[in-house]
VOGU-3710 file (C-alpha; in Angstrom, 3 decimals, decimal comma):
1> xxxxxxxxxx> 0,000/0,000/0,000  0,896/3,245/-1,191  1,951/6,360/2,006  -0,922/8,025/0,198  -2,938/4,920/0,349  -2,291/4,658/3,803  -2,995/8,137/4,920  -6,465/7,597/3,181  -7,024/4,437/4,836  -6,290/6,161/8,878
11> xxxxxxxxxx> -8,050/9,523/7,427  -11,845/7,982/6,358  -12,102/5,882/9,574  -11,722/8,770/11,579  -14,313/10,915/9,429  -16,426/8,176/10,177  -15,961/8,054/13,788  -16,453/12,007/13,808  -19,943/11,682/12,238  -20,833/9,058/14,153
21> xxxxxxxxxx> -20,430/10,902/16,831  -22,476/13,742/15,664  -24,921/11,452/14,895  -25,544/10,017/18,037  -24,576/13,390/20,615  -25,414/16,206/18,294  -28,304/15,334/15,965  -31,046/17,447/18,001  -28,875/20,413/17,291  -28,816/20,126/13,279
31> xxxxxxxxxx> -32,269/18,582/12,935  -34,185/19,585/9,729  -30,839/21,785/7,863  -32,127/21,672/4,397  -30,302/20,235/1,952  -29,120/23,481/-0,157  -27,440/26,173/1,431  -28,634/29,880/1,818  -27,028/33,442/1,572  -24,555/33,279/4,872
41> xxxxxxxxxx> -26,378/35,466/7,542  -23,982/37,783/9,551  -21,900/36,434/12,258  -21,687/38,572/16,115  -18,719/38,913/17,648  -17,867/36,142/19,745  -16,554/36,477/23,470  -12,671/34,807/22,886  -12,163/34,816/26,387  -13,261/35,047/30,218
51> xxxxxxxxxx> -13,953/32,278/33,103  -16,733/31,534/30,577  -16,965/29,887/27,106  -19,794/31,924/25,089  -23,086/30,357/24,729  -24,709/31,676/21,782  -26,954/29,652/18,973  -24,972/28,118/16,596  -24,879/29,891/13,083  -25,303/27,425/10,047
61> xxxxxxxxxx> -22,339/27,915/7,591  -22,210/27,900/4,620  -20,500/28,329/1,226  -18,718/31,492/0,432  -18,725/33,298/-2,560  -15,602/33,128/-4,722  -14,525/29,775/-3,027  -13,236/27,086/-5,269  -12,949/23,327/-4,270  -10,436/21,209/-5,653
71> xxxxxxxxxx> -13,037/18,213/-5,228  -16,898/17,913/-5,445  -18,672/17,314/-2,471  -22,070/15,014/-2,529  -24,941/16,773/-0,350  -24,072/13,985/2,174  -20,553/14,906/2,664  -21,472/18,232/3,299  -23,525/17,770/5,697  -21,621/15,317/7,635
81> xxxxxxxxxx> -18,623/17,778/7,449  -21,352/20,531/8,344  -22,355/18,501/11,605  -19,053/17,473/12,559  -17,722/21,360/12,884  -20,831/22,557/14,685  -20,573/19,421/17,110  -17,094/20,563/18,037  -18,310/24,450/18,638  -21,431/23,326/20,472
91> xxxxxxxxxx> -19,000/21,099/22,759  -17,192/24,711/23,553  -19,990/27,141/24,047  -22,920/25,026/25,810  -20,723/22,307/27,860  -17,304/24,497/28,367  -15,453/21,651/26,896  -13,034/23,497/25,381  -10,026/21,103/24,646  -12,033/18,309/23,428
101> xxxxxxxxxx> -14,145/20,889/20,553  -10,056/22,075/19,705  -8,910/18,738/19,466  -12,249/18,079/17,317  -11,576/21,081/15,195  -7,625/20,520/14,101  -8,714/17,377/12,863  -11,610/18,501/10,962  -9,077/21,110/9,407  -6,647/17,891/8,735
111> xxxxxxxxxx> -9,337/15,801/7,294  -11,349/18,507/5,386  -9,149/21,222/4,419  -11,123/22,214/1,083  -14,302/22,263/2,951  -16,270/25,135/2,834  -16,626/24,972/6,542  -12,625/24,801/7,077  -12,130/28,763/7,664  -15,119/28,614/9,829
121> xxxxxxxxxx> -13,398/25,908/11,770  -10,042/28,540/12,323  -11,731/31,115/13,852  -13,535/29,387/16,116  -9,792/27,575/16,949  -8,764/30,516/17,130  -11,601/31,544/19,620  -11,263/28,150/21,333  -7,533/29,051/21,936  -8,011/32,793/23,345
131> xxxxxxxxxx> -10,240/30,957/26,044  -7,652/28,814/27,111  -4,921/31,820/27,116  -2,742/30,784/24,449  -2,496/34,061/22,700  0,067/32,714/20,447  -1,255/29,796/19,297  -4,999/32,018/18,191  -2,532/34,480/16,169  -0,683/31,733/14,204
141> xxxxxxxxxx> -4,183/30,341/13,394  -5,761/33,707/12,151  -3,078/33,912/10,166  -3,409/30,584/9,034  -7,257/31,612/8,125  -6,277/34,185/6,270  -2,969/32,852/4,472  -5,302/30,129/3,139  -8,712/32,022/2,422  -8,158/35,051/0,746
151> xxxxxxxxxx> -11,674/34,957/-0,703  -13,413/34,305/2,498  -16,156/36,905/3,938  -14,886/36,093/7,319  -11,697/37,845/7,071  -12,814/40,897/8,372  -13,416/39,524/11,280  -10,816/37,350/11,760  -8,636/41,112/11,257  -10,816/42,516/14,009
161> xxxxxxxxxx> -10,101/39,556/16,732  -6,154/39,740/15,033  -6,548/42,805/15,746  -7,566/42,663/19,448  -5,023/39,931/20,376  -2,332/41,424/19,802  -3,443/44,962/21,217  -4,283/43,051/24,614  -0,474/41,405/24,059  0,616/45,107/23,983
171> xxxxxxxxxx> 1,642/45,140/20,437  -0,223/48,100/19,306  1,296/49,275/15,705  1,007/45,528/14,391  -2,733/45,961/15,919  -3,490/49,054/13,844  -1,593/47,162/10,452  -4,306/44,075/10,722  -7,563/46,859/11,791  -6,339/48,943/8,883
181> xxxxxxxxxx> -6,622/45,646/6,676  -9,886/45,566/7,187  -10,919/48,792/5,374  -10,119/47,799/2,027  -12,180/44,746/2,450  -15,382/47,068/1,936  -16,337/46,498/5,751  -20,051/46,865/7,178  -20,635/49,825/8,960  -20,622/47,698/11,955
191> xxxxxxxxxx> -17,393/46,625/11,571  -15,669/49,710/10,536  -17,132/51,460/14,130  -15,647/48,282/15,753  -12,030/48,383/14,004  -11,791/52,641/14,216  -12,927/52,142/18,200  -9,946/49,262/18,449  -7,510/51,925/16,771  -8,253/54,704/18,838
201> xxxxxxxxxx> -7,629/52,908/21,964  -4,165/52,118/20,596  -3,484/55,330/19,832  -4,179/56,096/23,237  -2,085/53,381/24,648  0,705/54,640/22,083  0,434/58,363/23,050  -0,262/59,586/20,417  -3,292/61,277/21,623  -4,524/63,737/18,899
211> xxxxxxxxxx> -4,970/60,373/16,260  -6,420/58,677/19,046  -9,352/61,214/19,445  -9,729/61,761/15,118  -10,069/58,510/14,664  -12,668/58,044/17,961  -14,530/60,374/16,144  -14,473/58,679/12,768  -15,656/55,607/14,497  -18,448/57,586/15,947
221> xxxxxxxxxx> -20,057/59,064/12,834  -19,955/55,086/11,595  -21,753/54,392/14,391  -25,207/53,665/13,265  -27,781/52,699/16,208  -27,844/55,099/19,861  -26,274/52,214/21,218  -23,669/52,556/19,708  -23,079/56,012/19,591  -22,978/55,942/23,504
231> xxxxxxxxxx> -20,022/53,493/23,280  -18,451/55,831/20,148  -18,806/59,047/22,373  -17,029/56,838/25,718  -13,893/55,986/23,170  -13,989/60,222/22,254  -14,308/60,987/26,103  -11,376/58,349/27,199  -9,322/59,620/24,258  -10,358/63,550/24,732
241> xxxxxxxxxx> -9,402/63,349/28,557  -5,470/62,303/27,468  -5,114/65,023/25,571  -2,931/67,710/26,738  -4,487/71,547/26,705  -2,145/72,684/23,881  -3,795/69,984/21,730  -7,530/70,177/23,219  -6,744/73,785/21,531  -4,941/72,455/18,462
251> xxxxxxxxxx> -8,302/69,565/17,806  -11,246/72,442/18,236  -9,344/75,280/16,162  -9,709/72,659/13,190  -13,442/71,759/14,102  -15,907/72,129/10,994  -18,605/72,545/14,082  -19,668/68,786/13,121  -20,613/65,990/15,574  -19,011/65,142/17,942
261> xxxxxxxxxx> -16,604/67,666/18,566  -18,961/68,952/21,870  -17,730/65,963/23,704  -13,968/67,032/23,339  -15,340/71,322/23,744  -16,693/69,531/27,238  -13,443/68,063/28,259  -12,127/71,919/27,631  -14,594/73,316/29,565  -13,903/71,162/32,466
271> xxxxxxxxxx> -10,400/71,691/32,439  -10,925/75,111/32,048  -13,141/75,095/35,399  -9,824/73,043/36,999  -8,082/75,685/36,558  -10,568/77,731/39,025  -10,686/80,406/35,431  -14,495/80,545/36,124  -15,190/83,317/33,591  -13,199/81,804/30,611
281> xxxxxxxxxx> -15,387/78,189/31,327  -18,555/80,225/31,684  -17,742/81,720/28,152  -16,335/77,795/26,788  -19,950/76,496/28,396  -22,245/78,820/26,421  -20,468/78,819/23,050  -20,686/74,598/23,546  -24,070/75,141/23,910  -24,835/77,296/20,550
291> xxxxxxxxxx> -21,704/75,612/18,313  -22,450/71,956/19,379  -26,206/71,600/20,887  -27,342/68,179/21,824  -23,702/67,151/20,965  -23,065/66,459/24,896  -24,873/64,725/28,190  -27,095/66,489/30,127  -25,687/65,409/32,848  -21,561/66,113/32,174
301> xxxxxxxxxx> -23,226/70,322/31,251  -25,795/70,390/34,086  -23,030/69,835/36,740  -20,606/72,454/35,225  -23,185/74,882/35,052  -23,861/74,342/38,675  -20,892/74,841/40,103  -19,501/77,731/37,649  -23,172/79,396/39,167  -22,100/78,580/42,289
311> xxxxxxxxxx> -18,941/80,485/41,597  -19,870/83,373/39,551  -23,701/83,579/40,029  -23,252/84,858/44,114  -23,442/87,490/46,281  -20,694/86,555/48,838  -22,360/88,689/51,264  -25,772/87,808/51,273  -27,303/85,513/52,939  -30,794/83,782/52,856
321> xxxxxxxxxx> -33,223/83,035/55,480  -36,152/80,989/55,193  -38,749/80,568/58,740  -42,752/80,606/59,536  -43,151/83,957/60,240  -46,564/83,906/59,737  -49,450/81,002/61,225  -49,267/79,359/64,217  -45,612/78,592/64,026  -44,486/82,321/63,806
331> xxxxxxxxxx> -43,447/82,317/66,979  -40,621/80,038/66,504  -39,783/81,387/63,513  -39,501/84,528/64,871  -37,091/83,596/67,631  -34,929/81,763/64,962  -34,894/85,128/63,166  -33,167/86,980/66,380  -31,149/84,113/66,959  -29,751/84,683/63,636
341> xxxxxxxxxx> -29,710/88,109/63,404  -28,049/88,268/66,931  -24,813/86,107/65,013  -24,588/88,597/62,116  -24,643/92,046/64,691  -28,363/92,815/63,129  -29,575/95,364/65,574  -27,303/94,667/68,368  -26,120/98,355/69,815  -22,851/96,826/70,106
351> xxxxxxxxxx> -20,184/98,642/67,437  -18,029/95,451/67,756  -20,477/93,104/67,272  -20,998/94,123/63,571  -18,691/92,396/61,042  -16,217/94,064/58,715  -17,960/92,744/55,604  -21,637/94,296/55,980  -23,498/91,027/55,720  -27,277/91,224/53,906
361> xxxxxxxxxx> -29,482/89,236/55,179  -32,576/88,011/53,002  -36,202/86,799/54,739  -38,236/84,428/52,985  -41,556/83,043/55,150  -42,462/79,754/54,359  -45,481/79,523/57,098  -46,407/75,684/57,067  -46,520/75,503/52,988  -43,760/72,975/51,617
371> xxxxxxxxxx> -44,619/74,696/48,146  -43,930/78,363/49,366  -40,531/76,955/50,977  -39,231/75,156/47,849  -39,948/78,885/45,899  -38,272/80,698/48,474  -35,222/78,580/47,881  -35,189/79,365/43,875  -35,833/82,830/44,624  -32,773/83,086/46,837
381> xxxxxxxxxx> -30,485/81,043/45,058  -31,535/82,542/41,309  -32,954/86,154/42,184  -30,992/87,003/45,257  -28,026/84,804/44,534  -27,237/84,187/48,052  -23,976/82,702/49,673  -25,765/80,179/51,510  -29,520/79,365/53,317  -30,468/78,826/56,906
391> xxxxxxxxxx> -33,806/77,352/57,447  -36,477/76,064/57,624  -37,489/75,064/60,344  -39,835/71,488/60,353  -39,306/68,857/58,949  -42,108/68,699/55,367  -41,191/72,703/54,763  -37,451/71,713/54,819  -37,366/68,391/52,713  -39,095/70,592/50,061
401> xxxxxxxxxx> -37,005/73,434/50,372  -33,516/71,252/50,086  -34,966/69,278/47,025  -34,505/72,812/45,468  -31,318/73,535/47,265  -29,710/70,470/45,568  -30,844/71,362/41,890  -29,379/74,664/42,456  -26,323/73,332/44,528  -26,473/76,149/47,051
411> xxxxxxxxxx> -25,333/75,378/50,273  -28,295/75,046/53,374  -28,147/74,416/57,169  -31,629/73,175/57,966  -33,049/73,609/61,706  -35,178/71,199/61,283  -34,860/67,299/63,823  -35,304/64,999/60,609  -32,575/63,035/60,936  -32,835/62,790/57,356
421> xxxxxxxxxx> -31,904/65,735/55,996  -28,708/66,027/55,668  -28,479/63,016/53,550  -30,413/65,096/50,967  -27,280/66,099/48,896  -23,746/67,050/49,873  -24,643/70,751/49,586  -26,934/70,102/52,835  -26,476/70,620/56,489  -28,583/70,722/59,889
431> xxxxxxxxxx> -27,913/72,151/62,717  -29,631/70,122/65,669  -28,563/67,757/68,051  -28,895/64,274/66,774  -31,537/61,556/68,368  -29,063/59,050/68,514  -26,652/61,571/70,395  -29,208/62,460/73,088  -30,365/58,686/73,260  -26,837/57,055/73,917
441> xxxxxxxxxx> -26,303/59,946/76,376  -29,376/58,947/78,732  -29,073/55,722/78,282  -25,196/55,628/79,183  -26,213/57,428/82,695  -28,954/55,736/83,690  -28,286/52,130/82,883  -24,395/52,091/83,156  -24,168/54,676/86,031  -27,793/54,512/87,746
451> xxxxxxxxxx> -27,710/51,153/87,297  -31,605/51,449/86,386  -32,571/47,993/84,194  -36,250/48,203/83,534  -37,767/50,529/81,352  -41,386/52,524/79,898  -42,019/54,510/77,133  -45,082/56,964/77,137  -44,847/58,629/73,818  -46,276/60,623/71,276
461> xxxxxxxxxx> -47,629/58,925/67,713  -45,610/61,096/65,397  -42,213/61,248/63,695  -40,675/62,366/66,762  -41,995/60,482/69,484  -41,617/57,089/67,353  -38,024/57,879/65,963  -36,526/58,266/69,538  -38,426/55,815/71,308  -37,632/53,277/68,775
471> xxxxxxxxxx> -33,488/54,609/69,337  -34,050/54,634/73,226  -35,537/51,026/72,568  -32,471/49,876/70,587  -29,678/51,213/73,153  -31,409/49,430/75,682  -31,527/46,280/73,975  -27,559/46,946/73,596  -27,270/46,851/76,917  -29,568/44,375/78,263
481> xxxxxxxxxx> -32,062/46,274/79,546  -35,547/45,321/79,644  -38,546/47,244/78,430  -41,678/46,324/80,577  -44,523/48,683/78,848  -44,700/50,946/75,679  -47,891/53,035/75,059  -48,098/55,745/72,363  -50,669/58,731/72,166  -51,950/61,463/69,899
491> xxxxxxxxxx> -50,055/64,322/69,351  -52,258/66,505/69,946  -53,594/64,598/73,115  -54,739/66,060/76,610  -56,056/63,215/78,138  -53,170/60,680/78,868  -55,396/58,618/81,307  -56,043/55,465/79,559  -52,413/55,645/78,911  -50,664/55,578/82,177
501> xxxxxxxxxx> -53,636/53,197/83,465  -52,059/51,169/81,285  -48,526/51,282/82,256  -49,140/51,321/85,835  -51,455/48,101/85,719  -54,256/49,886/86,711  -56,471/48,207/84,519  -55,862/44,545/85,289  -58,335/42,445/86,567  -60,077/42,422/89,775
511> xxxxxxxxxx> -59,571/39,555/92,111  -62,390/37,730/93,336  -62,303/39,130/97,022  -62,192/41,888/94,876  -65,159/41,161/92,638  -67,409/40,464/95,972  -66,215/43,411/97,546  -67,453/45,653/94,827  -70,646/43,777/94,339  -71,458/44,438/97,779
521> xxxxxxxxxx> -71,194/48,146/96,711  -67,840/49,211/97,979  -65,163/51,210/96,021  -62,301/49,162/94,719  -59,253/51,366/94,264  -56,159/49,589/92,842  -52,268/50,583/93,920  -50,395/50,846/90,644  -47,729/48,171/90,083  -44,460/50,490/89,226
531> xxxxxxxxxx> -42,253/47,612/88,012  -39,963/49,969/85,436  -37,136/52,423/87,132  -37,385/55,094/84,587  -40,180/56,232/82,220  -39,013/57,895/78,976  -41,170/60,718/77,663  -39,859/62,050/74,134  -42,409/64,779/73,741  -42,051/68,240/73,725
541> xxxxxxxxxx> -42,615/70,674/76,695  -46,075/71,364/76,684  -47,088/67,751/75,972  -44,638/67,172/79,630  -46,380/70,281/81,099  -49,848/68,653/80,850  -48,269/64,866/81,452  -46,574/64,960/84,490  -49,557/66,263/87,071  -51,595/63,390/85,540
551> xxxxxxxxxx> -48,740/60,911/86,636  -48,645/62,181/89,935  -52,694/61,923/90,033  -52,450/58,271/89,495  -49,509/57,726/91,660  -46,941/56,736/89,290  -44,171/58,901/91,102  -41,900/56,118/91,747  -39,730/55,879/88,761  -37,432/58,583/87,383
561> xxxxxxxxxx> -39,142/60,880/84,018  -36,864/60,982/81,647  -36,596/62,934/78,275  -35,036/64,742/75,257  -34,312/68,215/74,084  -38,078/68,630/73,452  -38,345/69,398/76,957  -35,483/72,002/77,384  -37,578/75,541/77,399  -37,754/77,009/81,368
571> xxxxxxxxxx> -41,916/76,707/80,100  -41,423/72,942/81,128  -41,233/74,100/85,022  -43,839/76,726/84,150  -46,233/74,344/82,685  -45,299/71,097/84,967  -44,744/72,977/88,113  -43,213/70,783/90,926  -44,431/67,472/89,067  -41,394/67,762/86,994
581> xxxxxxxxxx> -39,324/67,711/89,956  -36,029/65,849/89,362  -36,690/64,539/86,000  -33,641/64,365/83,777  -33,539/65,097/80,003  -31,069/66,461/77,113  -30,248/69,980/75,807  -28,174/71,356/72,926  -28,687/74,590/74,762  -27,176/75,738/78,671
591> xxxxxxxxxx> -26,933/79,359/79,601  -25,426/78,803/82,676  -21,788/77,738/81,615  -18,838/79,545/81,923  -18,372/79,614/77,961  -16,947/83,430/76,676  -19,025/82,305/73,678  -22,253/81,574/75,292  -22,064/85,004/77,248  -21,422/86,947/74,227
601> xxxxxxxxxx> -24,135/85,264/72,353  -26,805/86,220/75,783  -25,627/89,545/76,147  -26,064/90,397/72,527  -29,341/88,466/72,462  -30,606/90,150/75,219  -29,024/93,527/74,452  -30,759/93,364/70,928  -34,178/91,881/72,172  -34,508/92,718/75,940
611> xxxxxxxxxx> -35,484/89,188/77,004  -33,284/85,988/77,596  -32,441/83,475/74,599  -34,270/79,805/74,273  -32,641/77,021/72,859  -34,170/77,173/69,607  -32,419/81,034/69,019  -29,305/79,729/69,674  -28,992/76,830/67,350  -29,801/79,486/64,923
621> xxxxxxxxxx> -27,297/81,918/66,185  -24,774/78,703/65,764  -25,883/78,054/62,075  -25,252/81,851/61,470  -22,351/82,113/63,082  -20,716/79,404/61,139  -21,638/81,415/58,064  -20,503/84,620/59,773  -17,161/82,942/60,446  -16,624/81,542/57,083
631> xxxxxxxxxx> -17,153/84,701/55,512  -14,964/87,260/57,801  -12,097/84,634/56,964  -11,916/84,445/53,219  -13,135/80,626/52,997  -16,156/81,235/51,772  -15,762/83,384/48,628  -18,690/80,763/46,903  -20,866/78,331/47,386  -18,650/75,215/46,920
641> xxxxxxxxxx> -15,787/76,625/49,463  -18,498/77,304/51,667  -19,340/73,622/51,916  -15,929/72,385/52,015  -15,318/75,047/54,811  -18,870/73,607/56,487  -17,633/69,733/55,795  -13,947/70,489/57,639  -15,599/72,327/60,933  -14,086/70,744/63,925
651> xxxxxxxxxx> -14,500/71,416/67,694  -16,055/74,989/66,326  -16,841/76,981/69,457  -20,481/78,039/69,420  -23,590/79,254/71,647  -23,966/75,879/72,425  -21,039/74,044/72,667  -18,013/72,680/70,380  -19,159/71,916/67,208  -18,109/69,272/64,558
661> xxxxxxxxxx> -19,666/68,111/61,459  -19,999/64,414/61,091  -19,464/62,557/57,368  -23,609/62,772/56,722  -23,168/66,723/57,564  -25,063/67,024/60,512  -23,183/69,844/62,641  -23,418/67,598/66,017  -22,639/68,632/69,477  -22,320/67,038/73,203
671> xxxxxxxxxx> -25,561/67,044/74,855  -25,840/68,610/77,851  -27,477/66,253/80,631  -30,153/68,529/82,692  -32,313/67,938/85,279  -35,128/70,406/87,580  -34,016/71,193/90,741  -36,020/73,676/93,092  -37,633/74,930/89,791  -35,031/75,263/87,728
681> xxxxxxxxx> -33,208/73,965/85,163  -29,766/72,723/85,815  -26,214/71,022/84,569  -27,350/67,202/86,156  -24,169/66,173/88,226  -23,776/62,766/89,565  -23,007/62,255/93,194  -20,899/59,174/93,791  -20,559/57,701/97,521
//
């Protein structure tokens, strides 16, 4: 026998065994192929590697155009030649088996290599062998693909994956040779995006940074679907953001004004705004806007145009104020106002008190109305172009009023006690002591020091009851502690009677010497059962004022009142009288401290306004005086130093205490631990034996 003979005689065998094979593992995968062949539909890119072999559907090839076979084929070789290659790919992409479908492959190549699936069979080898991270090995075969196929369709993209290889082996000029092979092979629109995009991000990766961005652009006016664009204008972006300013000049001066040139006027603009030359970006920003409109993201112009307003667009000295000044909350608005026009010298007859920059100050009331408060805040920021905003007060006028603060990026210290609000935006501040400050506080004393263990809660059914009863609730759990009764009431209740019954077990059952007792007509009054050490009351002071004489009427006197800064107003001894006696609760706020800024801040306060500051003026004062203090030393020239001065305050001495923002930008403080003794409000101090 002939070597030819023999190489026959080993070669048809396995052919055999191959489409056996198929036969028997692979037929449900090739069921029903007719027995002509149609056009070749378009291929997608295949992943080449990854933890992951691609799964996609297997693509039917078929016959290319131009191809000439040195032997016939019968319709039953082709198909068993058919089946055999797209066993081996299925073996790859739905099982992972990725050495077997190569091993399967090279020998369909060896067997068949005039088939009209035999360049089909290279790429995927090639694709097979990216997968298993022999980068070497996939080149030779490309290679091999197109050495051997000069006719085929699929070179273009086995010059694309060439192409890729070797730019992820760092070989970047041979990368551009094999992508720029692919344009004189009349490339799909498609393809041409994908081989410019490749090119650009070699040029990049070569340095030479004014190609890379013309030819990021070239890719991007192939682009053909929105999709795509969005990746074309990334590769512009990426490319734009390497180039240095000289050539950012040298790429716009030879701009015909046509797309996409905005994205690289945008990186100018930016890097203009770097530079802190606010007037020159301002300028580069509205000629982007007429010369390329559309051209760039909303997003990328909306946040220069913020913070070049927040530059440019303000009145360094003014400041905004927004506070009920009118409805039933006027009151405290008004005594917010003082506290804040106290900080900034407003009316005080003191000469000194008045700062060398004459500070304007601008009102806004925002009564109860959320609308009129989120207005007040576009008036101020856009009319009046204030530095900064202090207010509101509560918590629905000031969620409205930052939702505007943010859109305009100008800087606010809320007064208001939702804890949320300074997670609004990083232009947003409050300036109020924090319920989980005031809650680890009491809880510290009077379990850890008191030793007290058993707990009840008599709050009110609204944000501010619930919030720190369900805090107090947590610590204690922390601890140990045990909670023996919880009862909520109305806000706006008078009657807390079926309440403390409650609490105090005065509405358990009668016994049965009980039961005959009263059936025989006499009056059963039961003791309460005062089983808890401390009762926590998180209401405010005239909720306390109206609370604590009922307690005493129903002889719950036994266990220590506790509560939070709600209560901190000399009204609570007023209202509560001696029934308050003793009880201990939290305070931002203590007059009586040897602080030389807490007697500045009463002696202007009073000076200005003939009557004695309450806590609420002088967390105001504070929030002004941070402003105040900003401003007199040249870190607050704008809106965005402002709140990078606001973000670094530390240990800031104010009306009430040291002051320190925390990273959600709450302005936080020590509470003060207070208690009523003889009628007044005092510093509590613990007496140890």
């Amino acid at each position: 026998m002939s070597r030819k003979s023999r190489f026959h005689a080993r070669l048809y065998p396995t052919a055999a065994a191959l489409a056996m094979l198929v036969l028997f593992t692979g037929c449900r995968h090739v069921a029903a192929l007719p027995s002509h062949q149609a056009p070749k539909p378009a291929r997608a890119q295949p992943t080449v590697s990854g933890p992951e072999p691609e799964k996609a559907p297997l693509r039917v090839p078929v016959a290319k155009p131009g191809k000439v076979l040195t032997y016939s084929l019968s319709p039953d070789q082709e198909r068993e030649q058919l089946m055999a290659y797209q066993e081996a790919v299925r073996l790859f992409r739905e099982e992972g088996k990725a050495k077997q479908a190569s091993q399967m492959l090279r020998a369909f190549g060896r067997m068949h290599p005039e088939s009209p699936y035999a360049d089909d069979a290279l790429l995927e080898l090639s694709r097979i062998q990216m997968h298993l991270g022999n980068g070497k090995k996939a080149i030779s075969t490309l290679r091999n693909l197109l050495h051997k196929f000069p006719t085929s369709p699929l070179r273009k993209r086995a010059f694309i994956e060439l192409g890729t290889i070797l730019s992820d082996q760092g070989k970047y000029r041979n990368s551009n040779e094999a992508l720029e092979s692919i344009m004189s092979l009349n490339p799909l629109p498609e393809e041409k995006f994908e081989a410019l995009r490749l090119k650009s991000q070699n040029y990049i990766k070569m340095r030479n940074r004014v190609e890379a961005v013309w030819t990021a652009i070239e890719a991007y006016r192939w682009a053909e679907t929105g999709i795509i664009r969005e990746k074309a204008r990334l590769v512009i972006i990426e490319a734009a953001e390497t180039l240095k300013d000289g050539e950012l000049e040298e790429i716009l001066a030879n701009s015909d004004g046509s797309s996409p040139l905005g994205v690289v006027a945008m990186t100018s603009v930016e890097r203009t705004i770097a530079r802190e030359s606010y007037d020159e970006a301002m300028n580069e920003l509205m000629g982007l806007l007429i010369d390329y409109p559309d051209q760039v993201s909303r997003n990328r112009i909306d946040t220069a145009f913020v913070l070049l307003k927040s530059r440019l667009l303000v009145k360094s000295n003014t400041v905004g104020v927004i506070l009920p000044l009118t409805g039933r909350f006027s009151v405290y608005g008004e005594k917010a106002l003082q506290g804040i026009q106290a900080a900034f010298g407003i009316l005080s007859p003191l000469s000194d008190t008045n700062s060398e920059l004459a500070i304007n100050l601008v009102v806004k009331d925002s009564g109860a109305d959320p609308l009129k408060a989120s207005q007040a805040v576009r008036d101020l920021s856009e009319t009046e172009q204030v530095l900064a905003i202090i207010g509101p007060l509560f918590s629905r006028t000031s969620r409205a009023a930052v939702e505007a603060a943010v859109e305009s990026g100008t800087p606010l210290i809320s007064l208001s006690a939702d804890p949320s609000i300074p997670e609004m935006g990083d232009n947003i501040f409050r300036r109020s002591i924090t319920d989980a400050q005031q809650v680890k506080t009491l809880v510290e004393l009077v379990h850890s020091r008191l030793a007290m263990n058993r707990f009840a809660f008599l709050y009110p059914d609204n944000a501010y009851g619930r919030g720190l009863m369900n805090l107090f609730w947590d610590e204690l759990d922390k601890k140990g502690a045990i909670v023996v009764a919880a009862e909520s009431f109305p806000a706006s209740e008078t009657d807390f009677g079926p309440q403390i019954r409650t609490i105090a077990g005065l509405n358990r059952p009668l016994t049965e010497d009980q039961l005959i007792l009263k059936e025989a007509g006499q009056k059963i009054e039961l003791d309460p059962i005062i089983d808890f050490d401390a009762l926590f009351i998180p209401a405010d002071f005239q909720t306390v004022g109206l609370l604590a004489p009922q307690l005493a009427f129903y002889d719950v006197t036994e266990a220590l009142i506790l509560g939070a800064d709600g209560w901190n107003s000399p009204w609570v001894v007023e209202l509560g009288e001696h029934y308050v006696e003793g009880a201990l609760f939290t305070g931002s706020f203590f007059p009586n401290i040897r602080n030389e800024t807490v007697r500045n801040f009463i002696q202007i306060y009073w000076l200005s306004f003939g009557e004695d500051p309450q806590p609420l003026a002088a967390q105001a004062y504070d929030a002004a005086l941070i402003i105040r203090s900003a401003i007199e030393s040249g870190s607050a020239g704008d809106r965005i130093s402002l709140i990078k001065y606001i973000n670094e305050l530390s240990e800031f001495p104010s009306a009430e205490g040291d002051l320190t923002t925390d990273k959600d930008g709450d302005i936080v403080q020590q509470p003060y631990l207070l208690t009523i003794n003889s009628g007044n409000i005092e510093k509590f101090k613990i007496e140890i034996d």
